[in-house]
C-alpha positions as CSV (number, residue, x, y, z in Angstrom):
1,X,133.5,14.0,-58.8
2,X,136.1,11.3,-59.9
3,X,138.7,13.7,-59.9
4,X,138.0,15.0,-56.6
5,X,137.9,11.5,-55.2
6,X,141.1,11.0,-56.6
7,X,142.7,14.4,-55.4
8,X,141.2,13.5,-52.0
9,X,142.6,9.9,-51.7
10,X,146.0,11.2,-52.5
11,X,146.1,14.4,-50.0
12,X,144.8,11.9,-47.0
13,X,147.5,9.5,-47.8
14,X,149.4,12.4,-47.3
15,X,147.8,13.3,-43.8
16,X,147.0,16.7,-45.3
17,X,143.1,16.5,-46.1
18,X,140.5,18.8,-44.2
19,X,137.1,19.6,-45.3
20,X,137.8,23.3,-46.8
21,X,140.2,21.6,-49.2
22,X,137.4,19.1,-50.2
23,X,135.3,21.4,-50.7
24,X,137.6,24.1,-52.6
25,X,137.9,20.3,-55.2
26,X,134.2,19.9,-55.4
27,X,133.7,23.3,-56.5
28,X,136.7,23.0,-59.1
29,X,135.5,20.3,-61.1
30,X,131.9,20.9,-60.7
31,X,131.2,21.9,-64.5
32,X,128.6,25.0,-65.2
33,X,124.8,24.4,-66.1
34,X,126.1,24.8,-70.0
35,X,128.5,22.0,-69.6
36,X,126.4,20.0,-67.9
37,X,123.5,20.1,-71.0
38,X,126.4,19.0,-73.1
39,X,127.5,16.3,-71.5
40,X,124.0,14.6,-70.8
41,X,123.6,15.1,-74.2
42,X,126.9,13.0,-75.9
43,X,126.2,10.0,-73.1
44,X,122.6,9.2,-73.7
45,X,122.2,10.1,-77.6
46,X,118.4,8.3,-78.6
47,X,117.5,6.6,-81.9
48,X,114.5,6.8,-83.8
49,X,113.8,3.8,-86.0
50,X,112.1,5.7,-89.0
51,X,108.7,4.1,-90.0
52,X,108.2,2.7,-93.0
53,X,105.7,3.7,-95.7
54,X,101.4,2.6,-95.0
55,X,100.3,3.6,-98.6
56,X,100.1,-0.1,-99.5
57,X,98.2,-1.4,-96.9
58,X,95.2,1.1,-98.1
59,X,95.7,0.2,-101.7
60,X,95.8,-3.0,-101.1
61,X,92.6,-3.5,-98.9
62,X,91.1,-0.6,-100.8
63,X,90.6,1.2,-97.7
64,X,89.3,4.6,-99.3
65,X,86.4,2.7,-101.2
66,X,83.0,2.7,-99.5
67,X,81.4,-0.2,-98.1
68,X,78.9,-2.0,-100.1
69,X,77.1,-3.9,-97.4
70,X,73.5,-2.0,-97.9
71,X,73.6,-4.1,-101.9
72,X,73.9,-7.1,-99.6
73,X,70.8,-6.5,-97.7
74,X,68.4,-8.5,-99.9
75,X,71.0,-12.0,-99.2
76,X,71.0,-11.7,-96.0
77,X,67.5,-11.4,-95.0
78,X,67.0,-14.5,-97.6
79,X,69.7,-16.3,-95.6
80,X,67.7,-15.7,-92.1
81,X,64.4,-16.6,-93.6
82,X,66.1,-19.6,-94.9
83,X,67.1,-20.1,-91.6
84,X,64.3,-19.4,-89.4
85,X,61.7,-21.1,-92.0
86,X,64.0,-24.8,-92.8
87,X,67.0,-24.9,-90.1
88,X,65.6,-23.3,-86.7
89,X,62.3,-25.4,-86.8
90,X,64.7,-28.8,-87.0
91,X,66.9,-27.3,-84.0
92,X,64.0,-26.9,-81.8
93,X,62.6,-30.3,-82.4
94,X,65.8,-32.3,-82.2
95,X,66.8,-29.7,-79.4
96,X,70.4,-29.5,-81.5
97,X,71.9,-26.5,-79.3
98,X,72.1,-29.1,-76.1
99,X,75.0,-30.4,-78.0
100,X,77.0,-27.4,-77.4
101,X,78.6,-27.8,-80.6
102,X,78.0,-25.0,-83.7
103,X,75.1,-23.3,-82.7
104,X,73.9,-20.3,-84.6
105,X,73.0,-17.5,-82.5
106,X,69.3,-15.7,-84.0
107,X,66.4,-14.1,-82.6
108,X,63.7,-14.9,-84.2
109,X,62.1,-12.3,-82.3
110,X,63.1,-9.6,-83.9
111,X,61.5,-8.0,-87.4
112,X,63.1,-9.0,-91.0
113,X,64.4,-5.6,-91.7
114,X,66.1,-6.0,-87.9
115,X,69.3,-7.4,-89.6
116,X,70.6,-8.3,-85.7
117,X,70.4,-12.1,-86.1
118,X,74.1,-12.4,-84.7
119,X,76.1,-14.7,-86.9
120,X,73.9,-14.9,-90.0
121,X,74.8,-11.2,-90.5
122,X,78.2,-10.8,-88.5
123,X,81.1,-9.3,-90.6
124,X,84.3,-12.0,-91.6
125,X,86.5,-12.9,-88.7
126,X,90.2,-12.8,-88.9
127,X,91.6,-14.4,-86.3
128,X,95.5,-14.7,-84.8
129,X,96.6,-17.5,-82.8
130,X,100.3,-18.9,-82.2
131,X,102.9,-19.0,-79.5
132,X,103.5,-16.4,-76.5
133,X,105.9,-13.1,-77.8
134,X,105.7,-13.9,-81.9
135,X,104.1,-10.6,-82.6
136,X,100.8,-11.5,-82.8
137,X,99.2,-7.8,-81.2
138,X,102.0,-5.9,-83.0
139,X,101.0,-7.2,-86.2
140,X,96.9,-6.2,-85.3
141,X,98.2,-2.4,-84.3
142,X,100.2,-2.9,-87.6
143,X,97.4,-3.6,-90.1
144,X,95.3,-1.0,-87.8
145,X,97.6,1.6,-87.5
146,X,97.6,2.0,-83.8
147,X,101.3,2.1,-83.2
148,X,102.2,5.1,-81.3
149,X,98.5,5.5,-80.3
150,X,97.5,5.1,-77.0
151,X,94.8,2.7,-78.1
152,X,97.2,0.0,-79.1
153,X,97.4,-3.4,-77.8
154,X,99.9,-4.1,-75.5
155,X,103.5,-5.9,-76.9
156,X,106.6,-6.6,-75.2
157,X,108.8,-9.8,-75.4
158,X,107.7,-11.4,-72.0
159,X,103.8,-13.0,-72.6
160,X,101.5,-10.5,-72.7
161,X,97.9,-10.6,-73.7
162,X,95.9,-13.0,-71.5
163,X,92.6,-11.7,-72.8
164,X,90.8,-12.7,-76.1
165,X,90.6,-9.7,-77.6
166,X,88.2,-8.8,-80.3
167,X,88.6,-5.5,-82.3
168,X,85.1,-4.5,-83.8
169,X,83.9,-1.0,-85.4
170,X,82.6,1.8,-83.5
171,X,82.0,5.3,-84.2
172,X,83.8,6.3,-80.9
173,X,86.5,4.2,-79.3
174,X,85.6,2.8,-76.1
175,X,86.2,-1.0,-74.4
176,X,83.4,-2.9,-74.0
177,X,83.6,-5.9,-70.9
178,X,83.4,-9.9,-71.9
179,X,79.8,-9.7,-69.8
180,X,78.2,-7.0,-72.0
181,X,79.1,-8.6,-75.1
182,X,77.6,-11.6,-74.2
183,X,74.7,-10.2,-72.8
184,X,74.3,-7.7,-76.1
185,X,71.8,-10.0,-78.4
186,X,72.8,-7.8,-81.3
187,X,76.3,-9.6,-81.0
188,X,77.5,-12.9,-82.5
189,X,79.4,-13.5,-79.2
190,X,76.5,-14.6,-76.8
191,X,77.5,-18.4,-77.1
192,X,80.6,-17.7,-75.2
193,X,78.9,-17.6,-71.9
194,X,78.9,-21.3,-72.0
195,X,82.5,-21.0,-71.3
196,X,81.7,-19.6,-67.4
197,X,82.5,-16.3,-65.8
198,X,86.0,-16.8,-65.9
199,X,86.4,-16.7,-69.5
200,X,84.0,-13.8,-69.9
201,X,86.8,-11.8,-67.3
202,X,89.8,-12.7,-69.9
203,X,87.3,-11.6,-72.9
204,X,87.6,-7.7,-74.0
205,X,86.0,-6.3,-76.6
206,X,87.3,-2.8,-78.2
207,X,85.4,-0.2,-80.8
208,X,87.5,1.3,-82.9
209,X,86.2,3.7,-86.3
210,X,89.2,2.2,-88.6
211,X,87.6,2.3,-91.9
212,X,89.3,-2.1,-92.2
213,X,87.1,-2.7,-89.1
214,X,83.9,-1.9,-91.2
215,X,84.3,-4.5,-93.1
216,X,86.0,-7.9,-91.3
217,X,86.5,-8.4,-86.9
218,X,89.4,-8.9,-86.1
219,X,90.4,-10.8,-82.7
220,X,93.6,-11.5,-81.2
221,X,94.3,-14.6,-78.6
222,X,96.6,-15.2,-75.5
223,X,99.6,-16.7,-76.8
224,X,100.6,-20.5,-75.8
225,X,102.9,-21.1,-73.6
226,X,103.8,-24.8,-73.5
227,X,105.0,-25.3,-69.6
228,X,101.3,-24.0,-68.9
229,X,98.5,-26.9,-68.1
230,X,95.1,-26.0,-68.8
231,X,93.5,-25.7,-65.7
232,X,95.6,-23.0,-65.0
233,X,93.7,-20.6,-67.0
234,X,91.0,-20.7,-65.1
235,X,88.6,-21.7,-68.4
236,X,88.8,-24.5,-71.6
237,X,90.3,-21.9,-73.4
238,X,91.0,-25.4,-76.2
239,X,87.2,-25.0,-76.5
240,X,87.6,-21.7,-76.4
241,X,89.8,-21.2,-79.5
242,X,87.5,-24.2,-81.2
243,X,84.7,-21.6,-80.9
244,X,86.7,-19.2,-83.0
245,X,88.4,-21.4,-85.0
246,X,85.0,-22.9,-86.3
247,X,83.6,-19.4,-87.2
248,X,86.8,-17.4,-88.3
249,X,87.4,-16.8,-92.3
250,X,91.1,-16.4,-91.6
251,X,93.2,-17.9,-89.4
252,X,96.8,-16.6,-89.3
253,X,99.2,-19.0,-87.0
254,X,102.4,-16.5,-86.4
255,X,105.5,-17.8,-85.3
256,X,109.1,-16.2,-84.4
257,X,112.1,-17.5,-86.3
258,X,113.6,-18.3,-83.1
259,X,110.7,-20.1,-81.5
260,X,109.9,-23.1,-83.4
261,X,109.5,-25.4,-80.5
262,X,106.1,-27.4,-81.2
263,X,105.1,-28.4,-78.0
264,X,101.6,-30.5,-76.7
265,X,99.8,-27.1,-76.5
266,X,100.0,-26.0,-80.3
267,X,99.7,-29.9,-81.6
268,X,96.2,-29.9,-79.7
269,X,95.6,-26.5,-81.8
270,X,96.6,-27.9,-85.4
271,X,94.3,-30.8,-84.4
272,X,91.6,-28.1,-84.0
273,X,92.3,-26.3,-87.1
274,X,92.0,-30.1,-89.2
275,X,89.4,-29.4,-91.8
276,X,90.1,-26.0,-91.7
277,X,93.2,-25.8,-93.9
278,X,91.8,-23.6,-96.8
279,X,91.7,-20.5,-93.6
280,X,94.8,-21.3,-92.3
281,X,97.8,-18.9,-93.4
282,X,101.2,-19.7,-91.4
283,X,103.6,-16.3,-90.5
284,X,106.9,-16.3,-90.2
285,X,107.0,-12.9,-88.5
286,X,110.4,-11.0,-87.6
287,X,111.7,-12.6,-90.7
288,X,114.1,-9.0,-91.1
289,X,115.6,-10.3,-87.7
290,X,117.9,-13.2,-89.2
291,X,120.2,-13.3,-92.5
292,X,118.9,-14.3,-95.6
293,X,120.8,-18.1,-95.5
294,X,119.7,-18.4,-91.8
295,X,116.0,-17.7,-92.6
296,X,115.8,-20.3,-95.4
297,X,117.3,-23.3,-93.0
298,X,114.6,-21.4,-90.5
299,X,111.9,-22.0,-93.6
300,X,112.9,-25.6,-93.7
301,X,112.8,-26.3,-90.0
302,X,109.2,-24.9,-89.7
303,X,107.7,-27.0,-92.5
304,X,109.8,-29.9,-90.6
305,X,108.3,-29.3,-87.6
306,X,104.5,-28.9,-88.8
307,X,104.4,-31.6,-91.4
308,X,103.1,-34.1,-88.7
309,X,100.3,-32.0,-87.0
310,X,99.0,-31.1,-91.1
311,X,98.5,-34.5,-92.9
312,X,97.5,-32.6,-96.1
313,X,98.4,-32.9,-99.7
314,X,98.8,-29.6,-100.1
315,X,100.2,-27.4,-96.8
316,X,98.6,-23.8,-96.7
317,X,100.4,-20.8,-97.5
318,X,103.7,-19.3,-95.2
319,X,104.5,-15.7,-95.5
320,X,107.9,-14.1,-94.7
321,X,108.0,-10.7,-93.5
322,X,108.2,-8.6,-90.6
323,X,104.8,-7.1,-89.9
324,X,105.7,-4.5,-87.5
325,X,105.4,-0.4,-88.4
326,X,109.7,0.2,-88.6
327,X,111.9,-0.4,-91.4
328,X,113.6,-3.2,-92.3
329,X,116.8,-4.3,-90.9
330,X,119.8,-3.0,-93.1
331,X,120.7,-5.9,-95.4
332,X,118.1,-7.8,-95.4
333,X,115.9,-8.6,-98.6
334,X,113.4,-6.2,-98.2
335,X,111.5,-6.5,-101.4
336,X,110.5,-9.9,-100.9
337,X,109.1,-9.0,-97.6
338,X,107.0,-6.2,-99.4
339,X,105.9,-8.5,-101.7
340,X,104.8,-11.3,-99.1
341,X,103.2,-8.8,-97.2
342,X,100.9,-7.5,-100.4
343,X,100.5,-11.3,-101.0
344,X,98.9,-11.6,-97.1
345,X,97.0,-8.0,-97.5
346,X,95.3,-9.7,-100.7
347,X,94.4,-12.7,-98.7
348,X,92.6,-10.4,-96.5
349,X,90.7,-8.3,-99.4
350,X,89.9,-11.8,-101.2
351,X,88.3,-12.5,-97.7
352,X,85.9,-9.5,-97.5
353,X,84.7,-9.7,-101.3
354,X,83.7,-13.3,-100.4
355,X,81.9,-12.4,-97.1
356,X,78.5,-13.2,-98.6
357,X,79.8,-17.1,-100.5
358,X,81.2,-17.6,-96.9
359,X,78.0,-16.7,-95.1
360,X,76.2,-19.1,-97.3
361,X,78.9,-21.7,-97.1
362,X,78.5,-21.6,-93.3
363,X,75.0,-22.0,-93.2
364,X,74.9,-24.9,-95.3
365,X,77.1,-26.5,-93.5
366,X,75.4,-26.0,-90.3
367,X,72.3,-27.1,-91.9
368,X,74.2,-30.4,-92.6
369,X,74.9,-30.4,-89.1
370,X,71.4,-29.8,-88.6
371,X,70.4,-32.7,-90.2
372,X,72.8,-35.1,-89.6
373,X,71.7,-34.9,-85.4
374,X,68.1,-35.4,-86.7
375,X,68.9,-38.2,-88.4
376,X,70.7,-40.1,-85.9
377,X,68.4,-39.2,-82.9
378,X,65.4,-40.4,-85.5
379,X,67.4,-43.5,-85.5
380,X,68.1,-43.9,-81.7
381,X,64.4,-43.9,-81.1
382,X,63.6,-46.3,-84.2
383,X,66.1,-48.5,-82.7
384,X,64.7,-48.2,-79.1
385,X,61.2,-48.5,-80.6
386,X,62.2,-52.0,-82.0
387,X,63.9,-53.8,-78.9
388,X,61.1,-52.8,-76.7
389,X,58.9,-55.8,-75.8
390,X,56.3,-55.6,-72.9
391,X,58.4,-56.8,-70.7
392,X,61.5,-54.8,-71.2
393,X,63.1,-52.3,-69.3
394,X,63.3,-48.9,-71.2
395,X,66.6,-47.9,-69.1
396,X,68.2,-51.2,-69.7
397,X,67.7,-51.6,-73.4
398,X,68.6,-47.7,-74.3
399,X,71.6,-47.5,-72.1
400,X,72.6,-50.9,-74.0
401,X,72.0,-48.8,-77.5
402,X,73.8,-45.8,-75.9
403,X,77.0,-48.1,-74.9
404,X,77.3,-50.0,-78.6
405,X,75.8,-48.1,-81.2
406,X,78.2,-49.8,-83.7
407,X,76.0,-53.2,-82.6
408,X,72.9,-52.1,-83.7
409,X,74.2,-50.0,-86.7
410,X,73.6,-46.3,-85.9
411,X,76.3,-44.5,-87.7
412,X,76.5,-46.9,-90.0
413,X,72.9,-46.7,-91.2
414,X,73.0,-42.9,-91.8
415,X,76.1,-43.9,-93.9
416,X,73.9,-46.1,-95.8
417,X,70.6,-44.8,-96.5
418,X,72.2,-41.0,-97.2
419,X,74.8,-39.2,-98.7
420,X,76.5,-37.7,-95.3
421,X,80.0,-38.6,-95.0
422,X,81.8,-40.3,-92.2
423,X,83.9,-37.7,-91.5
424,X,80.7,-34.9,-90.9
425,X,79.5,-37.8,-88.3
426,X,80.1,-36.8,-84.8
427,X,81.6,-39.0,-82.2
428,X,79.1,-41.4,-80.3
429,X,79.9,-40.9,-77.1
430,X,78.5,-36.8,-77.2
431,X,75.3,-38.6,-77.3
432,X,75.6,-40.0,-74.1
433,X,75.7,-36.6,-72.2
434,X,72.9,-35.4,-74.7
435,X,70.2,-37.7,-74.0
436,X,71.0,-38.0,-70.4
437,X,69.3,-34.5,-70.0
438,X,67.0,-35.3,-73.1
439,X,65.2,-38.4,-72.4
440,X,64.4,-40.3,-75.6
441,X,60.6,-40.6,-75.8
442,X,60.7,-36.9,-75.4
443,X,61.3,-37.0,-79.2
444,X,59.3,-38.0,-82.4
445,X,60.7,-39.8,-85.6
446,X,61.1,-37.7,-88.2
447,X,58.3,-39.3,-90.5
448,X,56.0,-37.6,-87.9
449,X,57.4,-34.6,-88.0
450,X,55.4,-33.2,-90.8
451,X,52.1,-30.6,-91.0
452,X,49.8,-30.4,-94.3
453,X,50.7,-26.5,-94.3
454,X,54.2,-26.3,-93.0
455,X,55.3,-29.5,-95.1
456,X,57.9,-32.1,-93.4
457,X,61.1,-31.0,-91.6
458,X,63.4,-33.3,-93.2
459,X,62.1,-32.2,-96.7
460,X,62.6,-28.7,-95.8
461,X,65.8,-28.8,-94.6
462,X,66.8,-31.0,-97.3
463,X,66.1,-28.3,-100.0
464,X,67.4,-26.1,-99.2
465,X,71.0,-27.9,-98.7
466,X,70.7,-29.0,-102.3
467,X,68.6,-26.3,-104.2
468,X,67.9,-23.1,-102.1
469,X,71.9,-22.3,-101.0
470,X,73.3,-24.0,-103.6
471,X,71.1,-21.2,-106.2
472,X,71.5,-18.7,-104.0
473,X,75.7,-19.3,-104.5
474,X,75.4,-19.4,-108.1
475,X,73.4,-15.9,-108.1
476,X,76.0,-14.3,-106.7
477,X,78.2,-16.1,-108.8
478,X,77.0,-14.6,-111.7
479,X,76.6,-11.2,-110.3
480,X,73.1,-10.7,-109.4
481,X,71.6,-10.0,-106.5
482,X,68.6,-12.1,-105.3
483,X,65.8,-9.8,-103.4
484,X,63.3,-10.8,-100.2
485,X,60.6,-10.6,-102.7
486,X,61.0,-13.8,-104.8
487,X,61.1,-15.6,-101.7
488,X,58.6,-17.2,-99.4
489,X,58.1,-19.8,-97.1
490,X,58.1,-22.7,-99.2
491,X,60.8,-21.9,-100.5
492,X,63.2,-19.4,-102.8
493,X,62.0,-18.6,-106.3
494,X,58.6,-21.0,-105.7
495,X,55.3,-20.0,-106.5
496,X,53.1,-20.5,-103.1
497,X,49.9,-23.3,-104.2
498,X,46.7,-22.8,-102.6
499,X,46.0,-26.0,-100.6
500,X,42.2,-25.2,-100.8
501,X,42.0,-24.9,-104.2
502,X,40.0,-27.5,-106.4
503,X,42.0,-28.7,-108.9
């Protein structure tokens, strides 16, 4: 068609064009059907990048080992009777879920053998968060192996996932909506409804029978994007990501070489993830994407850029590699990226052998948190209790308790009289919210809180912080496995006594 443009432009300046000759041009340079394969073949020739070899991924994480969870059954339905008999009765009086903060979803409804008490017997959480575009959802269809599947999240370099996604086992695959998993009981997700509809609409759960998925959950979140203001989204997706962050066993912050802006956004997440430091493992993904002298000065300026949002002595772990399912770019160091991808695969099989120390780690520490909104709402009221005269207004004096707590010693007393430290205490002004729905004389002091069968709530919850989890722990420890039967209400191990009986 060039040439025939040509030919015609030349034979008009020439006064000499007519349509037969145009057409008797077109026909001459028009090429056959054989030609014409040819040539669409040499001007759009398609690559392949090869993919690289999976074989470590399943020797790493031991993929073709059966689960063990059924030798776990006897700790976990100790861990909900410990629960139900010690920590639920404590919630209930001190009314500790209208904090909002930490609650333990369980049905005490349900039978022991059940095992559908929501977190208490929920698997490990592994949970991505970082910056918009770093690779987060390629990674997940990476350690899955759902690249060229048409169940694989969705990548691409503009933002992309604005849904919390959360990756669970299924024997089928199917998607499951934010309002059914909050609705299912036999979840650990029913908290989340706290967050409002609009949350539950950007919350997506997916079933998938990976053989990884059997063992941990895995959830990805919407990246950050720093020009963004909060209210935009449409939920608190910072409380949001403190939900998850409190509950995950492995928190992997990703980041692109060529993003390592820190902007307001991600310094309100590291404050988030404070206390948290032993989960956290920072990723320097696309690592194959930069020379080898660029990606150390790209090493430095990340830990430079961090250092202030993580005031810890020791910072946690950074990998380098590229987690996506292609090779490597040509000369890059591609055995160290190998290697500090095994390392990271290791940190996730370290994670699942531990599921069962975690599980008791985290309910100790939520008994603690238990215990430590006993104590100070015990100490509101004795406080109240003692500025009351006869002729004192209840609203005036509380409120005046409420506004300076630091006056008449609240947090300062728990300090004192136990051994809770300052930083489990939680911050005053929660409390203000709290007992304007609960009104104080709608509680008892704890020295009342006691029954000649049942035994005193403090004194329950108390032993089992520093005996019952703590010996639980150390039975795993040493390899046993504790049973349901050596357990009973008053306690793990203890022989029950016979109130009745004359000594």
């Amino acid at each position: 068609l060039l040439i025939a443009g040509r030919l015609l432009l030349t034979v008009k300046m020439k006064g000499l064009v007519s349509f037969s000759i145009f057409l008797s041009l077109l026909i001459f340079v028009t090429p056959d059907e054989g030609d014409e394969a040819e040539v669409e073949v040499e001007e759009e020739p398609q690559l392949q990048l090869p993919f690289r070899d999976r074989s470590h991924i399943e020797k790493t994480l031991r993929l073709h080992e059966k689960t063990t969870s059924d030798d776990y059954s006897g700790v976990l339905q100790r861990l909900r009777k410990i629960y139900h008999n010690a920590i639920r009765p404590m919630e209930q009086a001190y009314k500790y879920n209208e904090l909002r903060q930490h609650e333990i979803t369980a049905y005490p409804g349900r039978s022991m053998t059940s095992f559908q008490d929501g977190e208490i017997v929920s698997k490990p959480m592994i949970l991505f968060l970082g910056p918009w575009s770093v690779g987060k959802s390629t990674m997940v269809n990476y350690l899955l192996g759902l690249d060229e599947n048409i169940y694989q999240l969705y990548t691409g370099a503009e933002p992309t996932t604005s849904e919390f996604t959360v990756l669970m086992h299924g024997n089928k695959v199917r998607t499951v909506e934010g309002i059914v998993m909050a609705a299912d009981s036999a979840r650990s997700f029913s908290p989340l409804e706290k967050f409002g509809q609009n949350f539950l609409e950007k919350l997506v759960g997916i079933e998938l029978p990976h053989r990884l998925l059997e063992r941990v959950t895995v959830v990805d979140t919407p990246g950050i994007i720093e020009n963004r203001k909060q209210q935009e989204r449409g939920y608190p997706f910072n409380d949001v990501c403190q939900w998850f962050i409190d509950r995950a066993d492995l928190i992997f912050v990703v980041f692109d070489p060529t993003k390592l802006d820190v902007g307001l956004e991600l310094e309100m997440l590291f404050r988030q993830l404070k206390g948290r430091e032993s989960q956290i493992r920072i990723i320097l993904n696309k690592a194959d994407n930069v020379a080898t002298q660029e990606l150390m000065r790209v090493y430095g300026a990340l830990f430079w850029s961090l250092a202030p949002l993580i005031n810890v002595t020791e910072p946690p772990r950074v990998y380098v590699s590229s987690f996506w399912p292609y090779e490597y770019q040509y000369d890059t160091n591609h055995n160290l990226f190998l290697k500090e991808e095994v390392s990271l695969l290791e940190d996730v099989n370290q994670v699942i052998e531990n599921r069962l120390e975690n599980k008791i780690a985290f309910i100790r520490q939520h008994a603690i948190r238990v215990r430590i909104h006993a104590l100070l709402v015990d100490r509101y009221l004795q406080t109240f209790k003692d500025k009351m005269t006869f002729f004192s207004d209840p609203e005036l004096v509380f409120n005046e308790i409420l506004d300076e707590p630091d006056k008449f010693y609240i947090f300062k007393s728990i300090l004192a009289k136990t051994n809770v430290s300052k930083f489990d205490l939680p911050n005053p002004s929660i409390y203000k919210d709290f007992f304007g729905i609960n009104p104080i004389n709608s509680f008892k002091l704890l020295s009342a809180q006691c029954s000649y069968m049942g035994g005193c709530l403090l004194e329950k919850i108390e032993r089992i912080i520093t005996h019952e989890l703590p010996g639980l722990l150390g039975a795993l420890s040493a390899g046993k496995n504790p049973s349901l039967s050596s357990c009973d209400i008053t306690g793990c191990g203890e022989t029950p006594k016979n109130r009745y009986r004359k000594p």
